[in-house]
C-alpha positions as a printed NumPy array, in Angstrom:
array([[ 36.73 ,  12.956,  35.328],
       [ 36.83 ,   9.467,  33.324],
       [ 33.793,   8.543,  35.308],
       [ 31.551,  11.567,  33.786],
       [ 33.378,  10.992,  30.23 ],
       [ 32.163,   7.377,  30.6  ],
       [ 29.053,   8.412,  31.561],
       [ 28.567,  10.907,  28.825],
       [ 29.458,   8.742,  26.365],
       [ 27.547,   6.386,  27.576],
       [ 24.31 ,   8.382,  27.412],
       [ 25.225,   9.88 ,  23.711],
       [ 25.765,   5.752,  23.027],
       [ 22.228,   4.858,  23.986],
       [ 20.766,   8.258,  22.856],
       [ 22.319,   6.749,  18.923],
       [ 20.52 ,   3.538,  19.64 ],
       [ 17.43 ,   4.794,  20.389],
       [ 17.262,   6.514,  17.22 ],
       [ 18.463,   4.101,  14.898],
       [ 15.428,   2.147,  16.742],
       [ 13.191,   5.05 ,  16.065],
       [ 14.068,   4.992,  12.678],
       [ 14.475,   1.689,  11.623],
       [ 10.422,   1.052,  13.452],
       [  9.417,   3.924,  10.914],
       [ 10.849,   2.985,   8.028],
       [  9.223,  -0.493,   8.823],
       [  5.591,   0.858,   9.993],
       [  5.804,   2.547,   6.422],
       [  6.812,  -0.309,   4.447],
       [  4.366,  -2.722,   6.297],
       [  1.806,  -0.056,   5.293],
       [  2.353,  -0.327,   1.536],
       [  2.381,  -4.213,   2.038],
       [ -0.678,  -3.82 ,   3.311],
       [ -2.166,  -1.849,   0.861],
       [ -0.632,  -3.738,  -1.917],
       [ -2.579,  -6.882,  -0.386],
       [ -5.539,  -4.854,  -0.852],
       [ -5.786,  -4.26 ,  -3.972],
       [ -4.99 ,  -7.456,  -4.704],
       [ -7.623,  -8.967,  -3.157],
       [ -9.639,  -6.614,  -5.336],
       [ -7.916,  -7.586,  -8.49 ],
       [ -8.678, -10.994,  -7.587],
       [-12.617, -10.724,  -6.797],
       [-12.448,  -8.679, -10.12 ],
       [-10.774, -11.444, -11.795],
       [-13.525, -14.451, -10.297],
       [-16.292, -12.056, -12.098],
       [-14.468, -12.085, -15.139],
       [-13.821, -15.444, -15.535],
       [-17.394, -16.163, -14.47 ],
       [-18.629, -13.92 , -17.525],
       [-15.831, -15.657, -20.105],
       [-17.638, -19.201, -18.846],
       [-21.365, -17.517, -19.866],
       [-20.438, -16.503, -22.709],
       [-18.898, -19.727, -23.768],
       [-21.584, -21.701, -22.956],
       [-23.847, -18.75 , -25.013],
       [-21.789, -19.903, -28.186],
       [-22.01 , -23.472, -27.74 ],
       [-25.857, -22.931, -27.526],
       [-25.701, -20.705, -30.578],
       [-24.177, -23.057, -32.518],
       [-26.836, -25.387, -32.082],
       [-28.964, -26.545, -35.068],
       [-32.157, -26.398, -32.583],
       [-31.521, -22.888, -31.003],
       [-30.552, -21.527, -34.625],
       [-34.285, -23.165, -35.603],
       [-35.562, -21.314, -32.17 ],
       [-33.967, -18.259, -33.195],
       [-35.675, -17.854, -36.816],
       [-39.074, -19.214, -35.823],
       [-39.502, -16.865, -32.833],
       [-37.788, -13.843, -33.81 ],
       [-37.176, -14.149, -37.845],
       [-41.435, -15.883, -38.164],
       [-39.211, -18.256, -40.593],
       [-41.246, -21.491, -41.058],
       [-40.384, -24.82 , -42.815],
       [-41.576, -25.471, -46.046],
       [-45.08 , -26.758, -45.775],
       [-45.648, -24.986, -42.511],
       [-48.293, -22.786, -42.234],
       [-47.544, -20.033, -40.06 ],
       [-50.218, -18.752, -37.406],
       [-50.582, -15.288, -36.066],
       [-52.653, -14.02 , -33.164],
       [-54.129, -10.807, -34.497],
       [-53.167,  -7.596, -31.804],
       [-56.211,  -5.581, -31.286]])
C-alpha cells in the first residue's frame, strides 16, 4: 500500500510540475509576443522620426536661404518683376 501511495503521489507531483511548466511557457510566449511587437513599432517610430528630422534640417536650411539679401533680390525680380532704380525692365511679349 505505501508503494502505490508513493507512486500516486508521485505522479499527481509531476502532473503539478508539468503545469506550472505549461503555464509559466505561456505566460512567457505571450509576454515575449508583446516585446516583440513593442520593438516593432518602435522601429517604426524611429524611421518616422529619421524623416522628420530630415524635413526640420530642409527647412532650416530653407530659412537660412530666405534670409539672404541675394535670394530676397531673386525672389522680387523673378516673381514680384521688382527692378532697381535705373533698371529697365524687359518683357518677352506671350503670343
Amino acid at each position: 500500500m505505501p508503494y502505490t501511495r508513493a507512486l500516486l503521489e508521485s505522479k499527481i507531483t509531476w502532473a503539478i510540475i508539468l503545469i506550472l511548466v505549461f503555464y509559466i511557457a505561456f505566460v512567457f510566449s505571450e509576454k515575449y509576443a508583446r516585446i516583440l511587437e513593442i520593438k516593432s513599432e518602435l522601429a517604426e517610430l524611429e524611421y518616422e522620426i529619421d524623416g522628420l528630422e530630415q524635413d526640420t534640417r530642409l527647412l532650416s536650411e530653407k530659412i537660412d536661404l530666405l534670409s539672404t539679401n541675394l535670394y530676397i533680390e531673386k525672389i522680387a525680380r523673378e516673381e514680384l518683376d521688382l527692378v532697381k532704380p535705373n533698371e529697365i525692365l524687359f518683357k518677352p511679349i506671350k503670343k
